[in-house]
VMD Tcl script that draws the C-alpha trace (Angstrom):
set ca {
  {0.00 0.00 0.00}
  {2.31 2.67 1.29}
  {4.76 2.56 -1.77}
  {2.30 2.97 -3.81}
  {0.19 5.50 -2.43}
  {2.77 8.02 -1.16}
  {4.46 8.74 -4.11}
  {1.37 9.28 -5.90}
  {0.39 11.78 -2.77}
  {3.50 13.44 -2.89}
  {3.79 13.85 -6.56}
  {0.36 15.44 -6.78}
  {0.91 17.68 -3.99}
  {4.54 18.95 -5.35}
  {3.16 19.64 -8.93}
  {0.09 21.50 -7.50}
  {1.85 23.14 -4.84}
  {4.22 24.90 -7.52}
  {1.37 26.25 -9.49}
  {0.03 27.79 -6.39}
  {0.22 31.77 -5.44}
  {3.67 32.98 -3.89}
  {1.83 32.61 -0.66}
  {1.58 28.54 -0.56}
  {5.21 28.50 -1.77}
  {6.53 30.92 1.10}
  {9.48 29.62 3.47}
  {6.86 29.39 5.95}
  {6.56 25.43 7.67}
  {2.99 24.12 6.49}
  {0.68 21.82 7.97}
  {-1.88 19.34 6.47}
  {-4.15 17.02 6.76}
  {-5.92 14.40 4.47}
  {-8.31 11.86 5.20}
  {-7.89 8.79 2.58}
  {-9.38 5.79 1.53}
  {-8.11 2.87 -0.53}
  {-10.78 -0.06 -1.62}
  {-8.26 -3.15 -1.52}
  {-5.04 -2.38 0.58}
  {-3.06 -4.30 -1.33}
  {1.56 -4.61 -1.55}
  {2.68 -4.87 -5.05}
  {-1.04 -6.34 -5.74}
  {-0.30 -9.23 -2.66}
  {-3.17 -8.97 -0.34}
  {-4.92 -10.74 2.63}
  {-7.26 -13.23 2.59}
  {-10.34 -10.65 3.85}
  {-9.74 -8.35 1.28}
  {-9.22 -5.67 3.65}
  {-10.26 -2.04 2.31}
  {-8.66 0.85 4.68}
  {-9.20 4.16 6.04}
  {-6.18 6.36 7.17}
  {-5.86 9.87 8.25}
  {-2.71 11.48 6.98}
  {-0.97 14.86 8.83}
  {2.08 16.18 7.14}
  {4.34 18.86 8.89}
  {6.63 21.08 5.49}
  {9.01 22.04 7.73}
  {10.39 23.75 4.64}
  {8.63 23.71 1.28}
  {11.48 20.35 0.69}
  {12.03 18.94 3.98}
  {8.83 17.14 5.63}
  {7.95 14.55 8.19}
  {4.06 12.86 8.27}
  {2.13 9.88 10.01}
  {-1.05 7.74 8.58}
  {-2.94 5.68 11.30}
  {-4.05 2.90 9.12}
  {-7.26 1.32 10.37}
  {-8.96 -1.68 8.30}
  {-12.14 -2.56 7.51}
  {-13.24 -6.06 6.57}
  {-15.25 -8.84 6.99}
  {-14.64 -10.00 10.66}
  {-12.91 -6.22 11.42}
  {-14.90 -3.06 11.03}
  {-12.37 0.04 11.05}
  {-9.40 -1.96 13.36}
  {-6.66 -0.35 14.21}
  {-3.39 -2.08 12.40}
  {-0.61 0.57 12.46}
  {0.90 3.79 12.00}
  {3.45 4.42 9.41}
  {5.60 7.63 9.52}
  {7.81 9.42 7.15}
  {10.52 11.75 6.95}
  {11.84 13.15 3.75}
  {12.93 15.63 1.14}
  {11.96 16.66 -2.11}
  {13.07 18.99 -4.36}
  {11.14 20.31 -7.91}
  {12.38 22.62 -10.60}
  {10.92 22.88 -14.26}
  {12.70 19.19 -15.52}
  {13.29 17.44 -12.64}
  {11.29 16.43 -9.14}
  {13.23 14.23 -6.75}
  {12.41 12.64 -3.61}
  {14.24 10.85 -0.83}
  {12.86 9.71 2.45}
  {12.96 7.29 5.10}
  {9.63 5.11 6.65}
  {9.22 3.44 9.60}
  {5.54 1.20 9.83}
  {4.23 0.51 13.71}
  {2.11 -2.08 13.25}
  {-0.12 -4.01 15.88}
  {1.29 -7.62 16.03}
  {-2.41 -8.93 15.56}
  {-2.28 -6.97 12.25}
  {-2.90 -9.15 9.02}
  {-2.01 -7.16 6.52}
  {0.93 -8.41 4.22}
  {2.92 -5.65 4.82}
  {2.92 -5.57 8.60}
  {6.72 -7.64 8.10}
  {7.98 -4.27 7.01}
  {10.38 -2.75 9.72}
  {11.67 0.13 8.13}
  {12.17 1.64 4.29}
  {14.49 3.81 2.68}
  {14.46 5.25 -1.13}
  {15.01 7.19 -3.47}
  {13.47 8.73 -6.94}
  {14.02 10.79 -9.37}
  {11.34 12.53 -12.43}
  {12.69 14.26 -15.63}
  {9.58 16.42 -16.36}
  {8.44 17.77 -19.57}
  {5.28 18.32 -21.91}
  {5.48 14.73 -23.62}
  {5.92 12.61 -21.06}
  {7.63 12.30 -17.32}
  {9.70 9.41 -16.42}
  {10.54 8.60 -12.87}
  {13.19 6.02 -11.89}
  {13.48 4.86 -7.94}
  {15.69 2.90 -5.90}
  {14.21 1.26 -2.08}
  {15.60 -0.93 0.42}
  {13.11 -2.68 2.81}
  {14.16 -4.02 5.82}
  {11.93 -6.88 8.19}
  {13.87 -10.10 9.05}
  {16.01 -9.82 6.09}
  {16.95 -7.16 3.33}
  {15.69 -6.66 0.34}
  {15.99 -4.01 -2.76}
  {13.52 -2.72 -5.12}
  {13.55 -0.63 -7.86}
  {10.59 1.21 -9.85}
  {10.73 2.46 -13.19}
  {7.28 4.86 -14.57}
  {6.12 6.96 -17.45}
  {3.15 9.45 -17.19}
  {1.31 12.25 -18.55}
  {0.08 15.10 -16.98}
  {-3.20 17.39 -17.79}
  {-3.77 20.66 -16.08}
  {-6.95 22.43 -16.80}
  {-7.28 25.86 -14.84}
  {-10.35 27.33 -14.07}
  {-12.13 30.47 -14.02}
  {-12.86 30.37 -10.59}
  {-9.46 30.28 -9.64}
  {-9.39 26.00 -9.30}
  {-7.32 23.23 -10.81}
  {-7.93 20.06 -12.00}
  {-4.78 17.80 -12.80}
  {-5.14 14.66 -14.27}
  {-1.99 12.06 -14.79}
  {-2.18 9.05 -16.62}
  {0.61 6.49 -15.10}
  {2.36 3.10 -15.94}
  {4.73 1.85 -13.55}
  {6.91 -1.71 -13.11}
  {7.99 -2.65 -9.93}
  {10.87 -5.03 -9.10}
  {12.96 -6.01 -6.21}
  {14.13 -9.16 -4.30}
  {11.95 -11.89 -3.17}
  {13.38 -14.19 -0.25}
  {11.74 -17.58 -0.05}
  {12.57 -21.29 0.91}
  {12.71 -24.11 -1.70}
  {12.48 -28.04 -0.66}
  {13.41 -30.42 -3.05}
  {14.13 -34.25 -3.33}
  {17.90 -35.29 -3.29}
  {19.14 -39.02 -3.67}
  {22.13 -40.17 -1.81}
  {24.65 -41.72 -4.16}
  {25.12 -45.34 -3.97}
  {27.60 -47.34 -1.91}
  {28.81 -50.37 -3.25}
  {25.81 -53.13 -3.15}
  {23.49 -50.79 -1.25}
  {21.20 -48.26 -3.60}
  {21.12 -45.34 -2.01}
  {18.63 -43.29 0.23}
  {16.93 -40.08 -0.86}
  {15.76 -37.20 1.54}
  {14.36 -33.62 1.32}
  {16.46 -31.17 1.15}
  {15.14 -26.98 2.06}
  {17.55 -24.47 0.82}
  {17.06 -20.93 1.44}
  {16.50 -18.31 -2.27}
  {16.42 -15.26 -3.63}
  {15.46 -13.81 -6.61}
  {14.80 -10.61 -8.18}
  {11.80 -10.04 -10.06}
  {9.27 -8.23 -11.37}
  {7.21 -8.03 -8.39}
  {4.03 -5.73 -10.21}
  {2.92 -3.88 -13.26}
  {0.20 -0.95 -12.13}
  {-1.49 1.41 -14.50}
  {-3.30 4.67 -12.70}
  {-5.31 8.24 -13.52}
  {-4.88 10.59 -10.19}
  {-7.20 12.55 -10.88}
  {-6.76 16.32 -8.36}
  {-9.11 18.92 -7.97}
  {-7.69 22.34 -5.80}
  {-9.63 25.40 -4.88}
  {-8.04 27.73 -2.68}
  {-6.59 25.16 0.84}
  {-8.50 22.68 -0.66}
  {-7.63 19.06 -2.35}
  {-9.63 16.38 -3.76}
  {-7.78 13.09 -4.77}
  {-9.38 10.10 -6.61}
  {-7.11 7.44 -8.03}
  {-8.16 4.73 -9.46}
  {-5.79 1.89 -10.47}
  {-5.72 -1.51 -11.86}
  {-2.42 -3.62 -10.45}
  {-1.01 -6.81 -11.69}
  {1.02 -9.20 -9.30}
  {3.88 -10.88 -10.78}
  {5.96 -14.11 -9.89}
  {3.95 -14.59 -7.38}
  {5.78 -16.84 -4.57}
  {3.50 -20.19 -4.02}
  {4.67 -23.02 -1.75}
  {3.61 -26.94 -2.35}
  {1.17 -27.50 0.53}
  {2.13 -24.57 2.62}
  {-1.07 -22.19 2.04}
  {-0.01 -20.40 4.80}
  {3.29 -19.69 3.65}
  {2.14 -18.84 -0.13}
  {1.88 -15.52 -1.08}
  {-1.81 -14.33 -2.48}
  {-2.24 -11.84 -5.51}
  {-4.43 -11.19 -8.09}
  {-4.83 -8.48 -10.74}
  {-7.17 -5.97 -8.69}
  {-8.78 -2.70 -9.46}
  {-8.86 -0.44 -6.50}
  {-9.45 3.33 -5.73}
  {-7.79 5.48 -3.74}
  {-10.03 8.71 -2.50}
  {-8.75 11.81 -0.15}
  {-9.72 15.01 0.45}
  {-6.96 17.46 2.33}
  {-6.78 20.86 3.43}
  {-3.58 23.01 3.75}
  {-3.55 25.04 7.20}
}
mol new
graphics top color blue
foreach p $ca { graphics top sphere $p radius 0.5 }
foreach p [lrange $ca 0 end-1] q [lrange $ca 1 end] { graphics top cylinder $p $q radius 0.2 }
display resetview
């Protein structure tokens, strides 16, 4: 969930924010705060078995118009949980924007409940990086994560998109921005296979199962998404809807459990937010 719909947050807000009045770019620190929605809380399109949608409030502290720190309570809503707490995750970053380029760097750490069922609640802690060249054609973002839970792995994300601004007579915006993005990164599983013993002299030999630790990176997830922003005066509206499609996804011989569970979904993400 979070690596998906951060970026998008952040992206929207940066391009927005820099077609504001002088006055919402001052040096000022800025507070805000969003209340979100997503329809299937999914990671890289793996999900739970309950199909959990989720509601999280988001506040974000721009300490400077780069430099910023926020926090989203995640609370999930399914069939045996109606609006549970799971988690908070908080953020610290920086991100810079000039006419070609928007980068980002930042730094997550995810407080989950240890009851919490979503497939993300391994996640210790994530760090990463990205980078935009903008223009009028097309934008194309490249990024760079580590994740950290029991073990290490590295992603990368690679993304083309489009963006529409319409500007109003009544002072709004609407921004609109067609996206297609792959995501890769390391996948850390366990493989058990059946070895045979070589034979000693008259005696065939034995075989016996043998579980050897892997990993593999892969395409984890292809996504394709419209944000779709509307902004009059403090105001934001956010709807994005998405449609995400797992790949090499990890399934283990009589180990349900164990096996991870994906399926190409279409999901929305909604969010209203107001700048203080």
């Amino acid at each position: 969930m979070k690596k998906i719909f951060f970026p998008i947050l952040l992206f929207s807000a940066a391009y927005i924010t820099n077609a504001q009045s002088d006055s919402m770019q001052s040096a000022r620190p800025q507070f805000k705060v969003s209340i979100n929605y997503n329809s299937n809380l999914n990671y890289y399109g793996r999900t739970d078995s309950l199909r959990s949608s989720g509601v999280f409030p988001l506040a974000e502290l721009w300490i400077t118009p780069s430099f910023y720190v926020n926090a989203a309570p995640i609370f999930v809503n399914n069939k045996i949980q109606s609006l549970d707490y799971a988690g908070t995750v908080a953020t610290i970053g920086y991100q810079t924007m000039t006419d070609k380029w928007l980068s980002n760097l930042y730094a997550l750490k995810p407080f989950y409940e240890q009851s919490s069922l979503l497939v993300q609640s391994a996640l210790k802690a994530q760090t990463g990086v990205s980078i935009s060249r903008l223009n009028k054609i097309v934008n194309v973002t490249l990024g760079g994560d580590v994740k950290f839970s029991d073990k290490t792995d590295f992603g990368a994300t690679a993304g083309l998109d489009h963006i529409i601004r319409i500007e109003n007579k009544d002072q709004s915006i609407i921004v609109i921005d067609p996206s297609v993005y792959a995501y890769s990164g390391t996948q850390q599983f366990s493989k058990t296979y059946t070895r045979k013993k070589s034979d000693y002299l008259l005696f065939p030999g034995n075989s016996e199962s043998v579980t050897e630790n892997a990993r593999k990176f892969n395409i984890l997830a292809y996504e394709f998404s419209m944000p779709i922003i509307f902004v009059k005066g403090k105001v934001q509206v956010l709807a994005t809807p998405s449609y995400i499609l797992p790949q090499n996804i990890i399934t283990i011989a009589n180990r349900a459990d164990l096996s991870e569970k994906g399926e190409n979904t279409m999901y929305t993400t909604l969010g209203i937010k107001y700048n203080f």
